[in-house]
MITIMI-181366 format. One record per residue: x, y, z of N, C-alpha, C in turn. Coordinates in steps of 0.001 Angstrom, whole numbers, plus 500000, padded with zeros to 6 digits. Layout:
BEGIN
XYZXYZXYZ;...
***
This chain:
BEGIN
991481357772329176990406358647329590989260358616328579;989582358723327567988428358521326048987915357398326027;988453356257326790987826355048326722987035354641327970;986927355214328839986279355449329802984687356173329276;984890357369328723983701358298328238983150357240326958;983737356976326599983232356169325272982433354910325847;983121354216327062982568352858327793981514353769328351;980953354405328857980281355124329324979202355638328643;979231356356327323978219356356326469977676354966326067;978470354206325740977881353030325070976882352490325956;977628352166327470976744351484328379975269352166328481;975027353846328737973813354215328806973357353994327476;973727354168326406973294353930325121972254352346324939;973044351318325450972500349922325421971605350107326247;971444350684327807970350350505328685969275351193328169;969013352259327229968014352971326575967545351954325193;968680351232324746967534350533323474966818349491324222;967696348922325321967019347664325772965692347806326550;965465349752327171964376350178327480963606350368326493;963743350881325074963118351150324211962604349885323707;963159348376323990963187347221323334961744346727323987;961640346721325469960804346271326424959486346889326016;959516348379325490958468349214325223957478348754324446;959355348213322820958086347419321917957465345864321814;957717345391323186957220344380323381955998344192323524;954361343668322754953597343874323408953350342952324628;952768343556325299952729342872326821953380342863327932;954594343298327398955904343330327923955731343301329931;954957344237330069954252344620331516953218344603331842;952309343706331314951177343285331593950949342652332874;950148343026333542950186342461335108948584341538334903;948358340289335756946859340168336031947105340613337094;945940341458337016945029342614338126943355342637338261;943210342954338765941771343729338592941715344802338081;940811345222337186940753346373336563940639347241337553;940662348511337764940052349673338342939752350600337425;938896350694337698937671352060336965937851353243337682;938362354472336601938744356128337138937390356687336513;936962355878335933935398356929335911934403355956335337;932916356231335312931627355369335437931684355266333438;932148353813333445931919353884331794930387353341331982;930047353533330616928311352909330583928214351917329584;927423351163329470927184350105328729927656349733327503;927283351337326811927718351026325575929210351414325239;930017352049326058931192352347326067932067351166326564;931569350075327594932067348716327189931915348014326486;930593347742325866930249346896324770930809347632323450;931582348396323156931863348886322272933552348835322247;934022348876323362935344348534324018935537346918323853;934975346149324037935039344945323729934646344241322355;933797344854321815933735344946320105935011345306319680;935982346119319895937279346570319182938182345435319299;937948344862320663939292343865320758938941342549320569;937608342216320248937080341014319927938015340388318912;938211341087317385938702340728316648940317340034317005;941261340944318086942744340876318231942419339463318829;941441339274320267941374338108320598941395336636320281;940147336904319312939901335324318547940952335648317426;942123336392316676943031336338316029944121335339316969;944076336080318017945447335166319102944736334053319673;943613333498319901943297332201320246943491331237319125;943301331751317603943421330702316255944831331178316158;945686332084316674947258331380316198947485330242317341;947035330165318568947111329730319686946842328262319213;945437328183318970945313326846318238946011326075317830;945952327065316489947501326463315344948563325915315779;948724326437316912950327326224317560950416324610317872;949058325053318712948593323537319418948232322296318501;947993322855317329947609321472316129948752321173315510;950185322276315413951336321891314980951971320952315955;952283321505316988952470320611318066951803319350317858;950617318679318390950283317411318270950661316875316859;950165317572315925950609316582314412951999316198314817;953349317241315097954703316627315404954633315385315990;953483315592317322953817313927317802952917313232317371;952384312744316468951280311953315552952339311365314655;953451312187314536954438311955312951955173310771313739;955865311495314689956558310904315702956154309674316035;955243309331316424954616307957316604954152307264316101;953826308016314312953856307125313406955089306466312925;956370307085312903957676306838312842957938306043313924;957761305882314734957695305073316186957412303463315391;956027303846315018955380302177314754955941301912313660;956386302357312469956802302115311020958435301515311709;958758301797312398960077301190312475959899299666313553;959102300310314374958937298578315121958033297667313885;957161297900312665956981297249311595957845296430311329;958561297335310685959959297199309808960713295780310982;961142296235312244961604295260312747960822294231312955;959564294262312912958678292843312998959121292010311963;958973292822310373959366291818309278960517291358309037;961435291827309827962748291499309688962483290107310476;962306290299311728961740288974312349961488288049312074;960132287814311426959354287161310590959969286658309571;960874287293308655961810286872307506962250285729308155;963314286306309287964241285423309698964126284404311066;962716284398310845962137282878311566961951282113310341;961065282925309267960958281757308145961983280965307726;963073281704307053964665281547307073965258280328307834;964705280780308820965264279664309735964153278499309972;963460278170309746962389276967309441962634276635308084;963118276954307238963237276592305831964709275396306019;965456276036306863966541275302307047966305273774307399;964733273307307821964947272104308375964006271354306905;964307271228306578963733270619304702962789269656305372;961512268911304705960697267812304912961751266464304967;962222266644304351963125264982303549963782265037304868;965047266025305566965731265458306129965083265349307397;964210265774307415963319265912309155962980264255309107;962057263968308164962054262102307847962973261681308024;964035261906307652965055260830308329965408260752309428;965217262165310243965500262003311543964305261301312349;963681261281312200962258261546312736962518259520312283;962818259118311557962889257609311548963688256783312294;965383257683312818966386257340313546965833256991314903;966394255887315346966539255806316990967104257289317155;965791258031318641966792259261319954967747258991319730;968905257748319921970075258225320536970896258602319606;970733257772318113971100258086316991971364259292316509;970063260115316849969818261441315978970379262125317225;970340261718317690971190262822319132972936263327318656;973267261492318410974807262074318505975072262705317222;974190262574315731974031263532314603973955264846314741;972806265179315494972623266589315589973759267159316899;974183266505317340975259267442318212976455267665317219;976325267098316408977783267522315542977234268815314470;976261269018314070975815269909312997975927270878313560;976042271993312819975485273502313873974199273793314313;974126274256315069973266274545316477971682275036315433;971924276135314788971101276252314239970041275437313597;970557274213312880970252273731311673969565272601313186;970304272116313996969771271286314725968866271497315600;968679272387315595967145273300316388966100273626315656;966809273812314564965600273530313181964567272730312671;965553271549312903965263269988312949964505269205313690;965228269406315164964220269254316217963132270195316572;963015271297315879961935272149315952960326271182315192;961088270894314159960281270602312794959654268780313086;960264268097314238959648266688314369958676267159315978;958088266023315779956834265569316827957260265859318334;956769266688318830957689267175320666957909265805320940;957028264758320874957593263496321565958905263213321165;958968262964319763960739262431319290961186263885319665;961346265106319756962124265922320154962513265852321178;961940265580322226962311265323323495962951264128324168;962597262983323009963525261770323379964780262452322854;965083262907321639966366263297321303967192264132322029;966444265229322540966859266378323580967209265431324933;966673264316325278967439264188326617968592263028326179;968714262500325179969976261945324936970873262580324367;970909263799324160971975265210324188972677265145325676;974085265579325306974736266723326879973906267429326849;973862267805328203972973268985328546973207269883328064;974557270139328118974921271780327816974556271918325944;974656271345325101974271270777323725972379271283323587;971951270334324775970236270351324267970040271454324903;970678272038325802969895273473326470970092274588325238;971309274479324594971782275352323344970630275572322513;970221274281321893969087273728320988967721274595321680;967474274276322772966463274873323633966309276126323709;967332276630323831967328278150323638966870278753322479;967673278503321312967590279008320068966208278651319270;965332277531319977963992277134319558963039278022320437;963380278348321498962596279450322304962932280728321695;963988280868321196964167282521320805963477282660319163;963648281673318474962985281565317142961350282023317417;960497280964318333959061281226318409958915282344319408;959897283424320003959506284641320831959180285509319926;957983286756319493958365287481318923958745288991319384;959355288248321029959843289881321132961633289938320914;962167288588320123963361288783319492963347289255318107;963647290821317973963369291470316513964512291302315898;965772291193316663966761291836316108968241290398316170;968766290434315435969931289148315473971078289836316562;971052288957317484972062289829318797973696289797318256;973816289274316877975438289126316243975935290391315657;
***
């Protein structure tokens, strides 16, 4: 029975702060309306009415602002962080195209580049893929292409690939 009266106070108890809560909300019940006028104010009793709240106004339009300049700077940061990381992955890129053009040395490109196609064909199918795409990257498209068609196909398309993905630069990232 006491816990009944007690559930009972409490409950009206909470519905009165949460009325008292709404009270101190400003605005809380602010309607847009039209004003209505209960009696003839005069000129200077509005212009004097609007002098008082001038100040509250342009106070809440410059926090309003503010809000709005915090906001955009967030996404200014944001999209500077955006581009600093697609940077970052550009040079990673870039590293590792150089990287991989370094692999085909002057000296040994001359020697290939002196071999009969069919020669340097059955050479570079035995090396790794890399180094031989390197190679044939680094000689004259003409001898590359004699060499590339005296490859297996499945061999020179490999080569083909990995020389197309080297000069793409929308490969940022090593797919291993």
């Amino acid at each position: 029975m006491n816990v009944m009266i007690l559930s009972r106070l409490l409950r009206r108890t909470a519905l009165s702060a949460a009325g008292l809560a709404m009270l101190a909300i400003p605005g809380a019940f602010a309607e847009d309306r039209p004003v209505v006028m209960t009696s003839k104010a005069t000129a200077d009793e509005i212009r004097e009415f609007c002098t008082n709240i001038a100040d509250a106004a342009r106070d809440q339009r410059y926090l309003l602002q503010k809000k709005e300049l915090e906001d955009l700077q967030k996404q200014v940061d944001l999209r500077i962080k955006t581009l600093e990381d697609r940077r970052s992955e550009y040079e990673d890129w870039l590293k590792r195209r150089n990287d991989f053009l370094k692999v085909a040395e002057d000296g040994l490109v001359e020697i290939y580049k002196k071999m009969p196609p069919d020669a340097a064909a059955a050479q570079l199918e035995l090396i790794r893929p890399e180094v031989a795409s390197a190679i044939v990257m680094k000689l004259a498209p003409r001898m590359s292409s004699l060499i590339l068609s005296e490859m297996e196909a499945e061999k020179a398309a490999m080569l083909a690939s990995i020389i197309a993905s080297a000069s793409d630069p929308n490969t940022s990232k090593d797919p291993s």
